[in-house]
C-alpha positions as CSV (number, residue, x, y, z in Angstrom):
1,X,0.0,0.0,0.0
2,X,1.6,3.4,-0.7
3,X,2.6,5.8,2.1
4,X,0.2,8.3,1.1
5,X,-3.1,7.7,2.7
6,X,-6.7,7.2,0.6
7,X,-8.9,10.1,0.9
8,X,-12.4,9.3,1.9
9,X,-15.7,10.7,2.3
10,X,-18.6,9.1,4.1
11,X,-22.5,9.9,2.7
12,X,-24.6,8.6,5.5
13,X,-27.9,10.5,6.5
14,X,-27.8,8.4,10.0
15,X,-25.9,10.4,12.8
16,X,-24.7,7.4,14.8
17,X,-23.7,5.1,11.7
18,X,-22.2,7.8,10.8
19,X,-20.0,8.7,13.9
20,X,-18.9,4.6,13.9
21,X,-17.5,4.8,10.2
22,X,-15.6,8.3,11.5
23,X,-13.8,6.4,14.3
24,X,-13.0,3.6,13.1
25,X,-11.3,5.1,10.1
26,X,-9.6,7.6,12.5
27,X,-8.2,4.4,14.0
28,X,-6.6,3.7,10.3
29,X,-2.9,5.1,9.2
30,X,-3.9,4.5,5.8
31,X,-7.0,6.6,5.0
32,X,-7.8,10.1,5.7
33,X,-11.9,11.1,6.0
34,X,-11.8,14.2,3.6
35,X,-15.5,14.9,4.3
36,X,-18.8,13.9,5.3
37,X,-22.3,14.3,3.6
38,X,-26.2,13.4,5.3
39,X,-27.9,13.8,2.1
40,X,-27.2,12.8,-1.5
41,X,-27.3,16.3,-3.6
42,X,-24.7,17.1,-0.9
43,X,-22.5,13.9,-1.1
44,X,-22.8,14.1,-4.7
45,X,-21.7,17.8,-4.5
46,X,-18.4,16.9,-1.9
47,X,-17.5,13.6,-4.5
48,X,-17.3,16.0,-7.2
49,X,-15.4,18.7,-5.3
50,X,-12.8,16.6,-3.3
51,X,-12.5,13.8,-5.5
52,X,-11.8,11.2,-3.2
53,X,-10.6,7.4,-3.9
54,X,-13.0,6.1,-1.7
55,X,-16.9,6.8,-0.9
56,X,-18.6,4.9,1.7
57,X,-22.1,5.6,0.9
58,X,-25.7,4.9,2.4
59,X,-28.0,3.7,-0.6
60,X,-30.9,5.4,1.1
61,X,-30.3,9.3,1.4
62,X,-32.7,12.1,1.4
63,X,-32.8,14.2,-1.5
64,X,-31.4,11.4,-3.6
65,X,-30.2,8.0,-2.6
66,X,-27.1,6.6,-2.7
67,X,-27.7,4.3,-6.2
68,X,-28.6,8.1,-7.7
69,X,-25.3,9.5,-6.7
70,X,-23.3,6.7,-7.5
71,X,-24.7,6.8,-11.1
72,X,-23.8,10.4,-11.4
73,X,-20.5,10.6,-10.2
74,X,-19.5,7.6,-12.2
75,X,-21.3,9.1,-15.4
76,X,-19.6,12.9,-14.3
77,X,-16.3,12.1,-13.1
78,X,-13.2,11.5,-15.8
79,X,-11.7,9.7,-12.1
80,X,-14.3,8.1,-10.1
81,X,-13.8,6.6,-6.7
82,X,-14.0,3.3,-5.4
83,X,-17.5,3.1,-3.8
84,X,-18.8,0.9,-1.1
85,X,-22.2,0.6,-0.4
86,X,-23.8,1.1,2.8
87,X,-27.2,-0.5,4.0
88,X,-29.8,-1.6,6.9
89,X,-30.3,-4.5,5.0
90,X,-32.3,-4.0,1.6
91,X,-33.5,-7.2,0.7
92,X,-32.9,-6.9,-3.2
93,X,-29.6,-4.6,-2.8
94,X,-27.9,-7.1,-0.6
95,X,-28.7,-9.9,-3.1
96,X,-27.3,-7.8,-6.3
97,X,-24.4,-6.7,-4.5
98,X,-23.8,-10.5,-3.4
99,X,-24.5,-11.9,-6.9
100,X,-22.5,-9.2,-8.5
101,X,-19.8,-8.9,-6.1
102,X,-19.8,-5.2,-5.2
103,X,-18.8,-4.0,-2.1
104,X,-21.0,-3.4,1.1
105,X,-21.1,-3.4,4.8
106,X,-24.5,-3.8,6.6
107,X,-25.4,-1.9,9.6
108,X,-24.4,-2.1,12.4
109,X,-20.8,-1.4,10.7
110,X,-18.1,-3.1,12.7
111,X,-14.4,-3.4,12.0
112,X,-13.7,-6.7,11.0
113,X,-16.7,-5.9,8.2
114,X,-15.1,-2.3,7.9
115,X,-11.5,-3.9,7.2
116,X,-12.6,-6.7,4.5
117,X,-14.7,-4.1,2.4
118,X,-11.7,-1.6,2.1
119,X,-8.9,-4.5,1.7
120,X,-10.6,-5.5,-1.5
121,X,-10.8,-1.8,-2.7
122,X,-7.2,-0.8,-1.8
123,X,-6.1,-3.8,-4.0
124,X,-8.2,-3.0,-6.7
125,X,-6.6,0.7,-6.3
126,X,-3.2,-0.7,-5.9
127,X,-3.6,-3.2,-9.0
128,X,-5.1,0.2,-11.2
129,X,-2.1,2.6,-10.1
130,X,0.4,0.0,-10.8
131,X,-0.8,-0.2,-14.4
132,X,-0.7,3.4,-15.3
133,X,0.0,6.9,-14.6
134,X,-1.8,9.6,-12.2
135,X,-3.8,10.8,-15.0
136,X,-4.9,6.6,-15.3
137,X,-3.1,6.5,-19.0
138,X,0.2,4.5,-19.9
139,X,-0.3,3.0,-23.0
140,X,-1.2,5.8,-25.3
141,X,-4.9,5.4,-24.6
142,X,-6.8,8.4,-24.1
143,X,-8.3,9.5,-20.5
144,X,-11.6,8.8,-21.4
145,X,-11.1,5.7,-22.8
146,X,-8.9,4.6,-19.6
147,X,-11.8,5.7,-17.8
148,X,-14.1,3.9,-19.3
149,X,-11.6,0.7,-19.1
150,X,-11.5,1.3,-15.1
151,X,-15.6,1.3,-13.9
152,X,-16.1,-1.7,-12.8
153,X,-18.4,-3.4,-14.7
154,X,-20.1,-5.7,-12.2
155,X,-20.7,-2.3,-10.0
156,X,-22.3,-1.0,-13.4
157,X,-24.9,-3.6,-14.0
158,X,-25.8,-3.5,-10.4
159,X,-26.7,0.3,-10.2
160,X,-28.5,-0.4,-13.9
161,X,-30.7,-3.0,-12.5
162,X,-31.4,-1.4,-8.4
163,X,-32.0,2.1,-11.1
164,X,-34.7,-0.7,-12.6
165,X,-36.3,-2.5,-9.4
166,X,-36.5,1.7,-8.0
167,X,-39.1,2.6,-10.5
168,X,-41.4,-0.2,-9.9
169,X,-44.3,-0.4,-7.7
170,X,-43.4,-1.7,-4.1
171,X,-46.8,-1.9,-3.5
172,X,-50.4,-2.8,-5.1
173,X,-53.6,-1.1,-4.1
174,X,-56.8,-4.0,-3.5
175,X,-60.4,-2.6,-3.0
176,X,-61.8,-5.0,-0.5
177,X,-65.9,-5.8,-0.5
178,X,-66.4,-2.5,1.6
179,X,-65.3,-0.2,-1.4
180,X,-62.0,0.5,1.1
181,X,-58.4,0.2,0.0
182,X,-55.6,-1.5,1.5
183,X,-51.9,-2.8,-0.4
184,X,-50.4,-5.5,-0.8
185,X,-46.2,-5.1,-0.7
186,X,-45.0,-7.0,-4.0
187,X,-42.0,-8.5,-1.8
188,X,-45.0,-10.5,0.0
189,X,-46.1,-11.9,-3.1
190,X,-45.9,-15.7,-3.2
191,X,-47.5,-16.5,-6.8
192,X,-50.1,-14.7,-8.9
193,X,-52.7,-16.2,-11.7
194,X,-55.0,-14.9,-13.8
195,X,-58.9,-14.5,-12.9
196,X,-60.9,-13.0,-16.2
197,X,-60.4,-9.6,-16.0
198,X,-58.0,-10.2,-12.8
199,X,-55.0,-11.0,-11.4
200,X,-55.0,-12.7,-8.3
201,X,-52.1,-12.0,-6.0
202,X,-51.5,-14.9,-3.0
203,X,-49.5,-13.4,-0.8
204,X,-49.3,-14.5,3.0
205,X,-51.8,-17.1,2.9
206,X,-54.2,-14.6,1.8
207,X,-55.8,-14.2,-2.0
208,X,-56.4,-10.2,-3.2
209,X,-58.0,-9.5,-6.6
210,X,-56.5,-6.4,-9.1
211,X,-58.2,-5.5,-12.1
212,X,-55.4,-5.8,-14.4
213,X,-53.8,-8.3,-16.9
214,X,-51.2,-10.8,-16.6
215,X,-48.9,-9.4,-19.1
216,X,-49.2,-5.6,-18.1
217,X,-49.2,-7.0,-14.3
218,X,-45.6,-8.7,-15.4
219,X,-44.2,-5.4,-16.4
220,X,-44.8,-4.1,-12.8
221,X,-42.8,-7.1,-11.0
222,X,-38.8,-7.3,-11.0
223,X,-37.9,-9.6,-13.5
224,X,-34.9,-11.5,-11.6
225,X,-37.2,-11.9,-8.5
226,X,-40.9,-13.2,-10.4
227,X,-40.9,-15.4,-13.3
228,X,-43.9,-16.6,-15.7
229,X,-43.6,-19.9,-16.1
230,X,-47.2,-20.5,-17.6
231,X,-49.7,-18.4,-19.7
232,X,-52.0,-18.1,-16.5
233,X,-49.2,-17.7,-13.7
234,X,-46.4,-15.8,-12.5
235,X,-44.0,-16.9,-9.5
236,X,-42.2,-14.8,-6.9
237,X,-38.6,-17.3,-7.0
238,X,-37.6,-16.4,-3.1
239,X,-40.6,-18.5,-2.4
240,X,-40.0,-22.0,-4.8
241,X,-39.2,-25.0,-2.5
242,X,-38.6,-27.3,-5.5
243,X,-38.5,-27.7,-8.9
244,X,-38.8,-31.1,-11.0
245,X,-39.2,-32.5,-14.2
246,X,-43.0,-33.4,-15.1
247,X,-44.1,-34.7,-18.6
248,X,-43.4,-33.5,-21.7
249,X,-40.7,-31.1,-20.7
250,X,-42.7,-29.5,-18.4
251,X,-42.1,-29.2,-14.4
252,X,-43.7,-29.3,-11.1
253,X,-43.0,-26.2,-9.0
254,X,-43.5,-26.8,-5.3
255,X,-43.8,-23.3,-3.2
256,X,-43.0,-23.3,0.7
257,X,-46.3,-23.3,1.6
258,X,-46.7,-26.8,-0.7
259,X,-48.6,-25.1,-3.7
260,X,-47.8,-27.1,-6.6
261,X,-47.9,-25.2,-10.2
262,X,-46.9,-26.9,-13.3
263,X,-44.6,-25.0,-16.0
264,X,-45.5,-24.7,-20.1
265,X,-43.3,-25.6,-22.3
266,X,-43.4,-22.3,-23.6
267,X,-43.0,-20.4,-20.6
268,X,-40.2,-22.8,-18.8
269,X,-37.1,-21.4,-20.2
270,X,-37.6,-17.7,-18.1
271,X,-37.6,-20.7,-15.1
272,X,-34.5,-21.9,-16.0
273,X,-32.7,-18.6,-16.5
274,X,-33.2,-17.4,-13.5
275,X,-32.6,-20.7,-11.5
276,X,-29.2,-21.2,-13.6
């Protein structure tokens, strides 16, 4: 690691998560906190001033979150920094960052968790200043182009896909038999079918009727969390116990709660995609 210590700035809205990443940095001869941000048009505002190698930021931030500012500095900046991703736990974040290998610490931050995350980024940083000069060229390739060559492309396809899962509804609204309205959180979706003019969500042991249809209802769902796997239904995957062959290249899904659904053959392959 070089004798020159990484310049950091922590974006977390929180004031004690925020006083924990402070000290235990403070307790580090190899990084200096150059400045702190608790909402994202003034993190964004501090990246882009100080330029930092390293931004420890909270993915949700008043003003704008942290997947926002991430996007732009990366978009903005000709040399953007290392990021790692802070969160209470965010069910679908957590399982992109896993998948895609990007770096996070969940809260409550400790500093074994602390350590790990910033040893992979100071090799990465190491491995990237080894290879070229401080403006990130050595081979006659332009800035740009170096630039381009250095975002990290599994960090990439993870903001392009928590950008995605952002804009979709969290929630559906169900008129019950009174004429009242109450939602139903998409996460708590087990399966869904089609009724008519209907969709029928079952969701907690419970069965809740939306006028809508099954292909404009799929649009509304994260496609790498619900999968159609027949004309008639679509499947939330968190909740599929097992999965076997049936006849005729179809299959028997079994859901925790023992629901057994049986696949097309024209609908199967999104199954197997996402199960790969």
């Amino acid at each position: 690691m070089s004798a020159t210590p990484l310049r950091v700035v922590i974006a977390e809205d929180e004031p004690l998560p925020r006083a924990s990443l402070r000290r235990l940095l403070a307790a580090r001869a190899d990084v200096d906190v150059v400045g702190e941000a608790e909402q994202g048009v003034e993190a964004q505002a501090l990246i882009e001033s100080c330029k930092p190698d390293v931004v420890i930021l909270d993915i949700r931030m008043p003003e704008r979150d942290g997947i926002e500012v991430a996007a732009s500095v990366l978009a903005n900046l000709d040399e953007p920094p290392a990021i790692v991703f802070v969160t209470a736990f965010d069910e679908y974040a957590v399982r992109a960052f896993d998948l895609h290998a990007v770096d996070y610490l969940l809260k409550p931050i400790d500093a074994e968790h602390l350590d790990r995350a910033l040893a992979r980024v100071f090799a990465r940083i190491v491995a990237q200043r080894s290879t070229g000069t401080s403006d990130g060229t050595s081979d006659g390739t332009s800035a740009s182009t170096s630039t381009a060559a250095r975002l990290d492309p599994a960090l990439l396809t993870v903001l392009e896909e928590l950008r995605i899962e952002r804009a979709l509804p969290q929630r559906f609204a169900v008129r019950d038999a009174k004429g009242g309205t109450y939602w139903v959180k998409s996460a708590d979706i087990d399966w869904v079918d089609a009724q008519s003019n209907y969709v029928r969500l079952h969701a907690k042991g419970q069965q809740h009727l939306v006028r809508d249809t099954m292909k404009a209802f799929q649009q509304k769902l994260s496609a790498t969390r619900f999968v159609r796997i027949h004309r008639s239904v679509i499947v939330n995957i968190d909740f599929i116990q097992r999965v076997e062959p049936h006849l005729h290249g179809e299959q028997i899904v079994t859901l925790r709660d023992g629901t057994r659904l049986r696949t097309s053959k024209s609908h199967g392959a999104g199954l197997d995609r996402l199960m790969r």
